[in-house]
OpenMM code with the backbone's topology and positions (N, CA, C; nanometers):
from openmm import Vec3, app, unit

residues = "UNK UNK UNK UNK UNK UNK UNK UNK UNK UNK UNK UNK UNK UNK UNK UNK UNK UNK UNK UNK UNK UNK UNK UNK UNK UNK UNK UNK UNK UNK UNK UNK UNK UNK UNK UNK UNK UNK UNK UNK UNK UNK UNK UNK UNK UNK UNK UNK UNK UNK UNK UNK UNK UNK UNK UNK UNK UNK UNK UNK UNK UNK UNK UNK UNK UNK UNK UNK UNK UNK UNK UNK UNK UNK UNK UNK UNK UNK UNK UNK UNK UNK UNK UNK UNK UNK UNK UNK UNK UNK UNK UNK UNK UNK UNK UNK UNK UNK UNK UNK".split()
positions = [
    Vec3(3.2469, -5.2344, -2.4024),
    Vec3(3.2848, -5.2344, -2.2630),
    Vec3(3.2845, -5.0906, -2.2126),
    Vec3(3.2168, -5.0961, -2.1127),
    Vec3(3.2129, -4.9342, -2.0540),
    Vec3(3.3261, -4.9153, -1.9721),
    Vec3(3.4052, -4.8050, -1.9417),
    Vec3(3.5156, -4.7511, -1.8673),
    Vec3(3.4762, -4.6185, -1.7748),
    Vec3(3.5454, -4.6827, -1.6163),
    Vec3(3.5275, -4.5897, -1.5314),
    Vec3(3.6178, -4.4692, -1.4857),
    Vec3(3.6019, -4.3820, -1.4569),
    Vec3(3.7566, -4.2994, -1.3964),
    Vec3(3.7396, -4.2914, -1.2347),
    Vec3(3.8637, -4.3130, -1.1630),
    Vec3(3.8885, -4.3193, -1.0818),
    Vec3(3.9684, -4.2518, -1.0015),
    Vec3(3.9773, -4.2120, -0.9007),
    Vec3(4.0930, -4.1658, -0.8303),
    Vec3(4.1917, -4.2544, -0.7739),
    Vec3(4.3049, -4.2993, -0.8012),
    Vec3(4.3765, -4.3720, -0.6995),
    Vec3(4.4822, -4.3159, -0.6459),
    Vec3(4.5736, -4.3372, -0.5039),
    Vec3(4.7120, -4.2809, -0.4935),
    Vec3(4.8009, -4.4053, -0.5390),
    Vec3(4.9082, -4.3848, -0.5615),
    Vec3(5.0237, -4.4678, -0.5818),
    Vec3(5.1362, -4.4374, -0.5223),
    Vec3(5.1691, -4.5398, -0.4418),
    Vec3(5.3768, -4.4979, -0.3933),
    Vec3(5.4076, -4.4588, -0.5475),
    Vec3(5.4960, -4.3452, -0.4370),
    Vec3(5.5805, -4.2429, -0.5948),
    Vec3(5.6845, -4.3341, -0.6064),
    Vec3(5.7454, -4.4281, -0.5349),
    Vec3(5.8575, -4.4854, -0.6410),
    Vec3(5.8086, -4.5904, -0.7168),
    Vec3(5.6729, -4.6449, -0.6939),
    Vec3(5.6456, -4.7577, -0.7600),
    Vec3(5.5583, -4.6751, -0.9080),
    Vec3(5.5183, -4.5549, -0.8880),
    Vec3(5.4667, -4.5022, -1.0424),
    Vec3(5.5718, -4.4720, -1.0946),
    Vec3(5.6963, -4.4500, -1.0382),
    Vec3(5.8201, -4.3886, -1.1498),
    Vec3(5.8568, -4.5211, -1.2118),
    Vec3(5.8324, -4.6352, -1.1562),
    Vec3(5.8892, -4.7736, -1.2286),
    Vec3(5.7958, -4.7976, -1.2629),
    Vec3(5.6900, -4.7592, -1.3029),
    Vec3(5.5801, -4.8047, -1.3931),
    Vec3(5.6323, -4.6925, -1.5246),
    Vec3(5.6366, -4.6042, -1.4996),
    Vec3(5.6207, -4.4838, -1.5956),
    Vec3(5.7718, -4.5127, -1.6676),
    Vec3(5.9004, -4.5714, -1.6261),
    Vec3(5.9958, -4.5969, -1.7032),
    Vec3(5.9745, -4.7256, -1.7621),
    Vec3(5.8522, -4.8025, -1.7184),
    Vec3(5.8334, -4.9119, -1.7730),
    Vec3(5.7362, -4.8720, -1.8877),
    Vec3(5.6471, -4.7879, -1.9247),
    Vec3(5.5680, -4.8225, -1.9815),
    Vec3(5.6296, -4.6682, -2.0825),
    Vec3(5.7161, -4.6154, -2.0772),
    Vec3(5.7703, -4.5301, -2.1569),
    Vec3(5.6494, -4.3672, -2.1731),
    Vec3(5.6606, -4.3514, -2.3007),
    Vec3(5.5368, -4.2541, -2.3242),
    Vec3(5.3863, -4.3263, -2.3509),
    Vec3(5.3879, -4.4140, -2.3541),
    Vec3(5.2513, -4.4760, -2.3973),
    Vec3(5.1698, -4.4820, -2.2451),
    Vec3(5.0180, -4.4876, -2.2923),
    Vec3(4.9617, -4.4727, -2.1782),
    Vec3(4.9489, -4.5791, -2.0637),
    Vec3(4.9139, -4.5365, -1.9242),
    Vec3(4.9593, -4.6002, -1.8129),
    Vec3(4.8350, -4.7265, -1.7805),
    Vec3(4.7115, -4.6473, -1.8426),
    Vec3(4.5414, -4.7245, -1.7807),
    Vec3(4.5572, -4.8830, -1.8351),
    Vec3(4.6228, -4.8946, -1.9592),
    Vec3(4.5932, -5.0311, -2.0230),
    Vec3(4.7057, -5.0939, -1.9311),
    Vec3(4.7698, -5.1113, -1.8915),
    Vec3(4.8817, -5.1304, -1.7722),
    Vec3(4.8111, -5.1498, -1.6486),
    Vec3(4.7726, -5.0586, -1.5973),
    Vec3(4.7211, -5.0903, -1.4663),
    Vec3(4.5661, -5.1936, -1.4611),
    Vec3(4.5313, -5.1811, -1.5843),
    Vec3(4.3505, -5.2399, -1.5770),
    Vec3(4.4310, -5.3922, -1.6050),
    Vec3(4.5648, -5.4015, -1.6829),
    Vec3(4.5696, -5.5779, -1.6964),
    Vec3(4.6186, -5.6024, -1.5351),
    Vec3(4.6554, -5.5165, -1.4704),
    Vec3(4.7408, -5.5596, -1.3027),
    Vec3(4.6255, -5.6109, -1.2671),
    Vec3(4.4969, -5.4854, -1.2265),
    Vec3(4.4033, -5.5477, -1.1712),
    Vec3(4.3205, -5.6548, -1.1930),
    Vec3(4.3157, -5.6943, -1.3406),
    Vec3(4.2654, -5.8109, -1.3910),
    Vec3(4.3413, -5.9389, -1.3320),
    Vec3(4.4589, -5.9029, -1.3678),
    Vec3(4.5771, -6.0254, -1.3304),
    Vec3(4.5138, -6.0429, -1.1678),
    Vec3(4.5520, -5.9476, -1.0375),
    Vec3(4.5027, -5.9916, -0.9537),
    Vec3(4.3792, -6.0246, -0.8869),
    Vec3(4.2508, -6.0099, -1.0136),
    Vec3(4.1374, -6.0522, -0.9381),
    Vec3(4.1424, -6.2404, -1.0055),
    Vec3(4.2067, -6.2523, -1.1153),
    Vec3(4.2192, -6.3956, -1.1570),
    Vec3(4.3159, -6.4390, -1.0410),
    Vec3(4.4301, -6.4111, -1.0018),
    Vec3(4.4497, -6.4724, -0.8817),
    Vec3(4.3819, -6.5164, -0.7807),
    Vec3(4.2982, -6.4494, -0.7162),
    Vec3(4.2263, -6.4376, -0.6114),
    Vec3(4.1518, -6.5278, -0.6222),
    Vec3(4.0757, -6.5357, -0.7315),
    Vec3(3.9892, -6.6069, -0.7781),
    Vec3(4.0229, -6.8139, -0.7627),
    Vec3(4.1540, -6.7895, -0.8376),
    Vec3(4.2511, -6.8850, -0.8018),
    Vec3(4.2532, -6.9497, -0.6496),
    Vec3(4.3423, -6.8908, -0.5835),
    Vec3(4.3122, -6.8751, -0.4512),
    Vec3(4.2070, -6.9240, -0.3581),
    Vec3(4.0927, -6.8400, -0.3874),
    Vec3(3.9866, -6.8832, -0.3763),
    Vec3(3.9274, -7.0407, -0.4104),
    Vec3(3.9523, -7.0565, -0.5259),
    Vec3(3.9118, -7.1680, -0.6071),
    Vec3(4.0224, -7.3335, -0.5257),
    Vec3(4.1525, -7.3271, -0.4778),
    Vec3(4.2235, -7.3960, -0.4166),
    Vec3(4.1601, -7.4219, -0.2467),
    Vec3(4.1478, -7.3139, -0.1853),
    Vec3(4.0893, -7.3321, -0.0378),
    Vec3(3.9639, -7.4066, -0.0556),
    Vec3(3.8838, -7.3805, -0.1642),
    Vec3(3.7441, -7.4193, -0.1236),
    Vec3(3.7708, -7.5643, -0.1700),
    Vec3(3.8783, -7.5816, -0.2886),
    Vec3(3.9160, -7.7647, -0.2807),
    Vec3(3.9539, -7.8354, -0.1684),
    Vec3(4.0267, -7.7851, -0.1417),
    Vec3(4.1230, -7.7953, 0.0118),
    Vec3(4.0371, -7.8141, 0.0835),
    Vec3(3.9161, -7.7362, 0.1717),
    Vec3(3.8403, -7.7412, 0.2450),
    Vec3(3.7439, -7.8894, 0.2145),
    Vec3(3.7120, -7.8918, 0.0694),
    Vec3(3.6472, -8.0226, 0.0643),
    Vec3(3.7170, -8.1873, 0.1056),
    Vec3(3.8408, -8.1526, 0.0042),
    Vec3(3.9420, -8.2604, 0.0008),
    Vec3(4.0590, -8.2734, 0.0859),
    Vec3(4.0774, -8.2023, 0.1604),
    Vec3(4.2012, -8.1896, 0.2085),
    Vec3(4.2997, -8.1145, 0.1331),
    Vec3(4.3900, -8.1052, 0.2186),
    Vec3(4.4973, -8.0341, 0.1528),
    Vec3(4.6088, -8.1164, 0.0513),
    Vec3(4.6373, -8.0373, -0.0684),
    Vec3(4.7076, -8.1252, -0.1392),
    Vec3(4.8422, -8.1660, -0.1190),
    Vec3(4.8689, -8.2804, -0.1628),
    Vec3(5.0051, -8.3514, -0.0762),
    Vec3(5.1232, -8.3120, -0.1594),
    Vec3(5.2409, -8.3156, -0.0889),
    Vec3(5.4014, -8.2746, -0.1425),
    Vec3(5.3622, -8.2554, -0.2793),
    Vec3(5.4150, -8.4704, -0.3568),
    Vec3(5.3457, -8.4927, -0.4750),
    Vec3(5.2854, -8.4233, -0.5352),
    Vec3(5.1746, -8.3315, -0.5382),
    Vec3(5.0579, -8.2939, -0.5919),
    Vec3(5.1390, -8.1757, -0.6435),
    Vec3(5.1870, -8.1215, -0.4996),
    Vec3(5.2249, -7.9441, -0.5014),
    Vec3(5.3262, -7.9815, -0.6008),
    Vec3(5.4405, -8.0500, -0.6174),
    Vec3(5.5687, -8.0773, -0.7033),
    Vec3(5.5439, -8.0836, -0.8512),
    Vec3(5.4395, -8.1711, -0.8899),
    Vec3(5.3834, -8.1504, -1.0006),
    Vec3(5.3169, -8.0453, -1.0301),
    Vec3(5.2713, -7.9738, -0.9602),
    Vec3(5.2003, -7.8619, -0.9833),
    Vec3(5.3027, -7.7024, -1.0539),
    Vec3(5.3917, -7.7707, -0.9397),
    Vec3(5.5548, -7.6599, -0.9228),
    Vec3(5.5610, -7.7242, -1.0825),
    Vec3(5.6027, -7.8035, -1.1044),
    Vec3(5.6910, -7.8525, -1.2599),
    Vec3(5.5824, -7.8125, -1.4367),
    Vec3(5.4475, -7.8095, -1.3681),
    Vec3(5.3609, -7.7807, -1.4531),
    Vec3(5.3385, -7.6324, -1.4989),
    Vec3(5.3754, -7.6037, -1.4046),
    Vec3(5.3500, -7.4536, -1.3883),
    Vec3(5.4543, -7.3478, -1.4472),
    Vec3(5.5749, -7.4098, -1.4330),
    Vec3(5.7707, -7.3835, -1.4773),
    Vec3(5.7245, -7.3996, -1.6151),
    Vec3(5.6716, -7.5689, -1.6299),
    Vec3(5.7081, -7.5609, -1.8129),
    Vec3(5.6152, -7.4562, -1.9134),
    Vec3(5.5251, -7.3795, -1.8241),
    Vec3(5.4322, -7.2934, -1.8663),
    Vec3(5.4944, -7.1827, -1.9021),
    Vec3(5.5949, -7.1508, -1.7759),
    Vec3(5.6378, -7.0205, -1.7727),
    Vec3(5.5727, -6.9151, -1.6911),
    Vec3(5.4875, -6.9925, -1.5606),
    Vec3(5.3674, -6.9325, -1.4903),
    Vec3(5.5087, -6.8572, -1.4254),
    Vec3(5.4824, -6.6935, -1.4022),
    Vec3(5.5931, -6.6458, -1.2783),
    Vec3(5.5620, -6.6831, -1.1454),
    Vec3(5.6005, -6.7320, -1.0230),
    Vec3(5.5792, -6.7171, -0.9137),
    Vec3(5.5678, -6.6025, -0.8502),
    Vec3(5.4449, -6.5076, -0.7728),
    Vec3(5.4105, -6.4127, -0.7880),
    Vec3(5.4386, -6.4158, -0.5749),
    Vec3(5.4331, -6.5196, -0.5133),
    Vec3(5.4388, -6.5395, -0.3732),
    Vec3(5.5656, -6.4807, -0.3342),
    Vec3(5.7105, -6.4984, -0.4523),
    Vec3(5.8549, -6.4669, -0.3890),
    Vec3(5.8176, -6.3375, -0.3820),
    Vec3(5.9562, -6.2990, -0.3176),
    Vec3(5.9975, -6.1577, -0.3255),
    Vec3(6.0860, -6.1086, -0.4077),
    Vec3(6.1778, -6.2171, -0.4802),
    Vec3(6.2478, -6.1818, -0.5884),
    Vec3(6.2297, -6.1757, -0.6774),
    Vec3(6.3214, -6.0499, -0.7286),
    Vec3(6.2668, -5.9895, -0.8673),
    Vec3(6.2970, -6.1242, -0.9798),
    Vec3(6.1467, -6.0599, -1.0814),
    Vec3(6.1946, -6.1762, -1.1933),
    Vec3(6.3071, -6.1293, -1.3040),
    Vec3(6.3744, -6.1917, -1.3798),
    Vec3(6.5041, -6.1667, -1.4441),
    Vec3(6.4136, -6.0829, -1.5771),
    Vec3(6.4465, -5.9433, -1.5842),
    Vec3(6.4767, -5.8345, -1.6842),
    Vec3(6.4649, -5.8402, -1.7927),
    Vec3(6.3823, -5.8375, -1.9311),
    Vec3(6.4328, -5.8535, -2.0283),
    Vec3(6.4422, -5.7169, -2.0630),
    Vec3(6.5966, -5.7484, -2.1705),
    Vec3(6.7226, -5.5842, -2.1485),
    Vec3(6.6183, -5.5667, -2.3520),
    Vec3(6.5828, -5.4351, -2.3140),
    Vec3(6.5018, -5.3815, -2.4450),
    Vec3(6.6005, -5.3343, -2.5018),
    Vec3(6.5962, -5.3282, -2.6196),
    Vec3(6.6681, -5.2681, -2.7305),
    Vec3(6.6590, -5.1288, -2.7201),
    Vec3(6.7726, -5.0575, -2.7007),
    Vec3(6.8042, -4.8876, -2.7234),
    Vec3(6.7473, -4.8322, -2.8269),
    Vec3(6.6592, -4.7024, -2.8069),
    Vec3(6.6097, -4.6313, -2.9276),
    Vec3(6.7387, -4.4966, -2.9137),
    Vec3(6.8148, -4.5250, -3.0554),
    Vec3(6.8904, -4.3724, -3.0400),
    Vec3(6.8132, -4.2717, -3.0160),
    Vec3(6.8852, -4.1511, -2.9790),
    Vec3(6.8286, -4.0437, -2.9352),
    Vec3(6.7423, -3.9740, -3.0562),
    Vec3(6.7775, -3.9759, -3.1801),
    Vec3(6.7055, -3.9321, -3.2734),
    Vec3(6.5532, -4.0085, -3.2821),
    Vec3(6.5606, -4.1058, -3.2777),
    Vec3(6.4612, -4.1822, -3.2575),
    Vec3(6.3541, -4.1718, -3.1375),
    Vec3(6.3556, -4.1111, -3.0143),
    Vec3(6.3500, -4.0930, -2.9018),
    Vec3(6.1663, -4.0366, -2.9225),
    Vec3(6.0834, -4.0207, -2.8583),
    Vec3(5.9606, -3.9334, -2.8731),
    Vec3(5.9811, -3.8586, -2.7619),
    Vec3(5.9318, -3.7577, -2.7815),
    Vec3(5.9719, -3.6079, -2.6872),
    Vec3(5.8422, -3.6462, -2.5899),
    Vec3(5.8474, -3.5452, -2.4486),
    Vec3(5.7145, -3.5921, -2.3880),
    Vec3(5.6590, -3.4598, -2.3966),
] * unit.nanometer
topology = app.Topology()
chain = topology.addChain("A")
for resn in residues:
    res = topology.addResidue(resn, chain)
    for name in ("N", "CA", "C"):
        topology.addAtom(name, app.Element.getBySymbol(name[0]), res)
């Protein structure tokens, strides 16, 4: 697989919560699964309207099962605005710590 470099900007508070998220390890394998993640959305997306457009739109029913199929997956809902619940990482003592 070939790899490109890029320039991008980023809101500075949203790279500082990337960068406490992703610790010292590097940031690219992080951001290349975001963008992956949202072109499979889209794609998604995409792939629903053009059903929709054929078939109509899908009914309550459909969406409810869809909602319950999707939960027992563990799919996140990516439409809210609320944050998803935290998982609390295990403390590296300070000896343990990698310097930057």
């Amino acid at each position: 697989m070939s790899v490109v470099k890029r320039s991008v900007s980023v809101d500075a508070e949203l790279w500082d919560e990337l960068v406490r998220e992703a610790g010292a390890g590097p940031v690219s394998p992080l951001v290349n699964d975001a963008l992956a993640h949202y072109l499979r959305r889209q794609r998604g997306l995409a792939a629903v309207a053009a059903y929709e457009a054929e078939h109509g739109p899908f009914t309550e029913e459909e969406l409810t099962e869809a909602d319950r199929i999707l939960d027992e997956a563990g799919v996140v809902d990516l439409t809210t605005t609320a944050k998803p619940k935290r998982v609390k990482r295990p403390t590296v003592p300070p000896s343990r710590r990698r310097r930057a």
